[in-house]
Each structure stands twice: as C-alpha cells, then as structure tokens.
C-alpha positions in Angstrom: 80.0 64.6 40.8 78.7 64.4 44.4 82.2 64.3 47.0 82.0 61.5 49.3 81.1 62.1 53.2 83.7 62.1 55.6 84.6 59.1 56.7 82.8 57.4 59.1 80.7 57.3 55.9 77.7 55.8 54.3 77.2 55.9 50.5 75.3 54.3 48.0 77.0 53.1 44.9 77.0 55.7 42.7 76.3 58.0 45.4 73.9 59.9 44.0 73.3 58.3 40.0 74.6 61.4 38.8 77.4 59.1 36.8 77.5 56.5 34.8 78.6 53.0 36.5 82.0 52.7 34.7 83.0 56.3 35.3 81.9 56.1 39.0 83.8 52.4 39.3 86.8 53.9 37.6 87.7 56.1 40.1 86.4 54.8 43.4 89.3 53.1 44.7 91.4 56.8 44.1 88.6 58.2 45.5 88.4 56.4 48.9 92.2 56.6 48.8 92.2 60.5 49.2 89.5 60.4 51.8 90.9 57.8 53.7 94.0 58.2 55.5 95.2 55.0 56.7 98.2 54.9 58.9 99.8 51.4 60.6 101.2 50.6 64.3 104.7 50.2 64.6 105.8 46.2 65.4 102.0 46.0 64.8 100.2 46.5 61.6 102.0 47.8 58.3 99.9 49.3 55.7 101.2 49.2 52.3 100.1 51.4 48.9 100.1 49.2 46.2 99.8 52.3 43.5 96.9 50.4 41.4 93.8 51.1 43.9 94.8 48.8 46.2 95.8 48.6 49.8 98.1 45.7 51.9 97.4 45.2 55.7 100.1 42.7 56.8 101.2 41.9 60.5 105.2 42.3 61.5 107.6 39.0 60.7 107.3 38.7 64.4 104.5 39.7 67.2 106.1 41.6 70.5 103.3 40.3 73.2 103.5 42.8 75.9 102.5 40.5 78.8 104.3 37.9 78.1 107.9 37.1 80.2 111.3 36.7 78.7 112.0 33.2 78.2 108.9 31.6 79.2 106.6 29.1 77.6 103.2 30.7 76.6 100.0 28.8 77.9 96.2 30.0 78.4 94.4 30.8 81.6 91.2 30.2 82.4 90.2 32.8 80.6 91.4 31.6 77.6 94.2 34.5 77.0 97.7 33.7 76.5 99.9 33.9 79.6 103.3 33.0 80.7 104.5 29.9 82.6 105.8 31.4 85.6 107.6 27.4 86.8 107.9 24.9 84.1 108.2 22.7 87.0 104.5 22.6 87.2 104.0 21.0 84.0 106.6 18.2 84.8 106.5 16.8 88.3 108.8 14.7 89.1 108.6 11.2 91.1 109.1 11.3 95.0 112.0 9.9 96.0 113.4 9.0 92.7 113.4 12.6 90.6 114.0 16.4 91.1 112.6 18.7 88.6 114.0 22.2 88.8 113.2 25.4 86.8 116.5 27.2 85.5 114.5 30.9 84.7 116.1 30.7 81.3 113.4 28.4 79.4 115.2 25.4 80.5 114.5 22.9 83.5 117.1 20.1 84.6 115.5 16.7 85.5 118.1 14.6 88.2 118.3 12.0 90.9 117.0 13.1 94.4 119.7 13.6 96.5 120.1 11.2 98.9 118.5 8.4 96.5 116.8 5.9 99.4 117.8 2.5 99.8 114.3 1.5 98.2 115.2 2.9 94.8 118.6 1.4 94.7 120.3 4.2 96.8 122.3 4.5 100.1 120.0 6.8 101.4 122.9 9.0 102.7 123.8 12.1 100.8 128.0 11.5 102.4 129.5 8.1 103.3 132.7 8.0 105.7 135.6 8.3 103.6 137.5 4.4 104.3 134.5 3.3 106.3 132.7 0.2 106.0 128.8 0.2 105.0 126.4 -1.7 106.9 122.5 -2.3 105.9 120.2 -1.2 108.0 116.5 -2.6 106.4 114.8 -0.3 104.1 116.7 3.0 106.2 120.0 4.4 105.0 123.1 2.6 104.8 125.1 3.1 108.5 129.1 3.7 108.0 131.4 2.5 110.9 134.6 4.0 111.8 137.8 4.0 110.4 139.5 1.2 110.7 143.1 1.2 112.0 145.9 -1.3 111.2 144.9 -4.9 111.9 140.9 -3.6 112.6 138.5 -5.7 111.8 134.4 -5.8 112.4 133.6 -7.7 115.0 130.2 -9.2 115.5 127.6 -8.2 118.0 124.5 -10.0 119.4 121.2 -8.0 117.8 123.3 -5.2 117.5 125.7 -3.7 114.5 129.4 -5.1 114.6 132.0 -3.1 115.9 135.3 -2.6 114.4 138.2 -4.1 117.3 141.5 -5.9 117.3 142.1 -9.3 117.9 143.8 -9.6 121.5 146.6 -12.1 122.2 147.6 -13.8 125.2 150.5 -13.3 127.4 152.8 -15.7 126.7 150.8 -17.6 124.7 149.8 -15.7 120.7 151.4 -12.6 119.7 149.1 -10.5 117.7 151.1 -7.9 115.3 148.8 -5.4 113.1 149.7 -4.2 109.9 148.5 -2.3 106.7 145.8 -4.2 105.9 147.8 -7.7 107.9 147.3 -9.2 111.2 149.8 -11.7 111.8 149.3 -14.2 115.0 152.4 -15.9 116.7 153.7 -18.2 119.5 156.4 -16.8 122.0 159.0 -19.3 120.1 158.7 -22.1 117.5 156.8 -25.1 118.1 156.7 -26.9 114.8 157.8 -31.0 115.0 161.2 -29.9 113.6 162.1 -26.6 116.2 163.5 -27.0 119.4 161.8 -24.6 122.0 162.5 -24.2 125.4 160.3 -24.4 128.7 160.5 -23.8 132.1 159.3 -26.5 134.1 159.4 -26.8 137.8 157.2 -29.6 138.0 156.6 -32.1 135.8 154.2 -35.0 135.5 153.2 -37.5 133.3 155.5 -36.3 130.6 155.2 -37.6 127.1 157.8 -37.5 124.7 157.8 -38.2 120.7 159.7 -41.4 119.6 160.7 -42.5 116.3 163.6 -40.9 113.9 164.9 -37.9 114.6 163.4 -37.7 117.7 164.9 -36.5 121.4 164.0 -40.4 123.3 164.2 -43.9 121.9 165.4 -47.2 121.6 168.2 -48.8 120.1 169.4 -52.2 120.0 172.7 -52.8 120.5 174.4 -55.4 118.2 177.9 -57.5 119.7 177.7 -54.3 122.5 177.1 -51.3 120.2 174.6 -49.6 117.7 174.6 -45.7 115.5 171.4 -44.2 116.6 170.9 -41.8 112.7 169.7 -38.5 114.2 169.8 -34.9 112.6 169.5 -33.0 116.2 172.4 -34.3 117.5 174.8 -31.7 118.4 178.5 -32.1 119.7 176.9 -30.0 123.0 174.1 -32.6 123.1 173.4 -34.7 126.6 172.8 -38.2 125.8 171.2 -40.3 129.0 171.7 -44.3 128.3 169.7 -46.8 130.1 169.2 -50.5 130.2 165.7 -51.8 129.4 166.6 -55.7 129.9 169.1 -58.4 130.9 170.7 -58.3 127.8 173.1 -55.3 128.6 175.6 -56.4 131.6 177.9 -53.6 130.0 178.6 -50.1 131.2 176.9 -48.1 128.6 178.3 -44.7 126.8 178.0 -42.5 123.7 181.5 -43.2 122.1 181.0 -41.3 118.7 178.6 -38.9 117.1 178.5 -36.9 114.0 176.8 -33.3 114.0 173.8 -33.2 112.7 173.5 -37.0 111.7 174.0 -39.5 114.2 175.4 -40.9 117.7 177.0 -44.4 118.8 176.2 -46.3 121.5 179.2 -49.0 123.2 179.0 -51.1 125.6 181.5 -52.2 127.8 180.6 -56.2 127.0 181.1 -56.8 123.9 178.6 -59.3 124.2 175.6 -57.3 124.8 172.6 -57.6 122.5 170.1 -55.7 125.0 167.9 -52.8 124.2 168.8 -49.6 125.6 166.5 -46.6 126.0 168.2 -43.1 125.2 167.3 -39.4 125.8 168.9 -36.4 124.2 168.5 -32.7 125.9 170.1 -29.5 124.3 171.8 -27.1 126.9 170.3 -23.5 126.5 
C-alpha cells in the first residue's frame, strides 16, 4: 500500500487504487491519526482522542480574552472587535442638575442626586444650611440663611430688601421688653389694669379725669337724715377721704365717721337733717 504524503498533503481516495475500497476506508482514520499529530492550546482549544477513529476539538468552559480589562463590560469598536468599556458612565448620562452618574472601577456605577439639588428641582440649592438659621427664598437662586438668632430675635422686615433678625426695643419708662428662650415678654413700669393702683408723679396737672362708679377713687353719695356707707373695696384704714358739698342740701360739717377695710366708708353729717349730695375723693399715701 502507497504511505500517505506528509502532511500538508493531497491524496486521492484510495491513493493510488492499489486497494480495495473497504480495506482502504478501514484504516484511513488510523492512518491519518499516525500521520497527523494534533496538539491543543492551553485555556484555548482541547483536542480529545476518542479511541474509535475519531477526534473532539472543543473550546475551554470559559474563554480568557487577553485585551479585555478586569471588571469591565465588553462592547465593539468601530471595527467591530470586542473592547472594554473604559467609563460605564458613558453609556448612562445622567440629567443636569437633577442626577450624578459615577463609575466605581469595579463593574458597578452609583446613580444619586446632584449635590446641591437647585431650587428648580425641588432643592435648596445650597450644599450646607446655617445650623438654627432661618431660610429665606430668593426666586429661582438658592435658598439665603440668616443669622442666628439670639433670645427674644425675631426677623424684622425690610423695604425691597431681605428681613433682618433684631429685637424689639422698649421705651424708657414706658414698655419693658424682657427676651427669653424662645419668649419676649413686654411690660409697663407698674400695673395699670382698672383694678391696680399705680403711682405718678405729677407736678402739673390739668384737665384731670377721674373714673366714677363702684369701686372707684371719686363719687357721689347721697346722704340720707345726714349720713350714707359709700360700699368700696379700696378703702384702706390709711386712705384720705376729701368730702365736699355739691348743693344746699348739706348745711352740716361733713366727715368720714366709719370705714371697714377693704369694703366700705360712712359719711356724717353734723345736721342730722341733711339730704344733700356730697362729692368724695379717696387718695392712697405711698
């Protein structure tokens, strides 16, 4: 039988006709076996015996790509070979002023809020705010802190401009101001409500108007067979009671003759007959 050529070879089949077909075709495949010596790539191509005339070329569970990057997603260029994504970032873009899109060199990429977020997105438009200030809007621009405020602060408002944060001022001798935590409290030298009894200096006096009724400092009373109880609740036993006539009625010398703290004074007259009305004022020493 003819030997085969070295391989790169061409042969007819049967090489030569100097066999029969079925001897020839029986041992072809051993044949091309022993002149063949086929050898695979390591983590590239395995080639496998299989002992019956036949041969397996398979490819590795996995395929190492030498130019590819560790931890990269695989794309084509424009050349239409496989390449690695050197910034995922540039397949997902973000949205100014809204998103950030950052590659994290490990396969991943972390999608957040831009930092400041404008007021136009729903933001402040300030990456820090003033810790305890208070915020003021300023249009579409970010939102403008003021200061601190102190005990009894408070903004203030300003003409075309921003408020300010200020006290409220007092005047002398007129409103106290006291600041607190969080408290402003605004008060008058002394009391002045209808039931106090403040005290004034007044050098001159004119046109002075006093309260009347009950439980008042001036009235009238009526005197009834020369005397009458005046019912007052100021009435103190230190109290100065001034008693005047106001008609004909009272010919009498007029005086307090009895009072009760805190509930009422009497007023005699020396005529037992008198049925006048007499005006009275009541002053409380200091």
């Amino acid at each position: 039988m003819t030997n085969l050529k070295e391989p790169p070879f061409i042969q007819s089949i049967p090489p030569d006709g100097s066999l029969p077909w079925s001897e020839w075709l029986r041992d072809v495949a051993k044949r091309i076996n022993e002149r063949l010596a086929l050898s695979g790539t390591t983590d590239e191509i395995t080639i496998t015996d299989n002992g019956n005339g036949t041969g397996t070329i398979s490819l590795p569970s996995s395929i190492k790509l030498d130019g590819a990057t560790a931890l990269r997603l695989l794309a084509t260029d424009a050349s239409k070979k496989t390449v690695s994504v050197a910034n995922l970032a540039s397949w997902i873009a973000g949205v100014a002023d809204e998103t950030d899109v950052t590659d994290d060199g490990d396969g991943t990429i972390t999608i957040g809020i831009v930092n400041p977020l404008i007021v136009g997105k729903g933001g402040t438009g300030a990456a820090t705010l003033t810790d305890h200030g208070i915020l003021l809007g300023s249009g579409t621009g970010a939102l403008t802190p003021l200061g601190v405020a102190s005990n009894g602060q408070i903004p203030i408002g300003s003409a075309g401009a921003d408020p300010v944060v200020n006290e409220i001022d007092g005047t002398a001798n007129q409103i106290i101001v006291t600041n607190g935590a969080g408290t402003i409290t605004l008060s008058a030298p002394q009391d002045l409500h209808t039931a106090a009894n403040p005290t004034f200096a007044i050098p001159n006096l004119t046109g002075l108007k006093i309260v009347t009724g009950a439980n008042a400092y001036m009235d009238t009373a009526t005197l009834v067979a020369g005397t009458v109880t005046v019912n007052n609740n100021h009435v103190k036993a230190t109290s100065l009671i001034w008693l005047a006539a106001q008609d004909n009625n009272t010919t009498g010398a007029l005086r307090v003759s009895a009072r009760i703290v805190d509930t009422s004074f009497t007023i005699t007259s020396s005529n037992a007959g008198d049925t006048g009305v007499v005006a009275w004022v009541m002053v409380d020493p200091v």
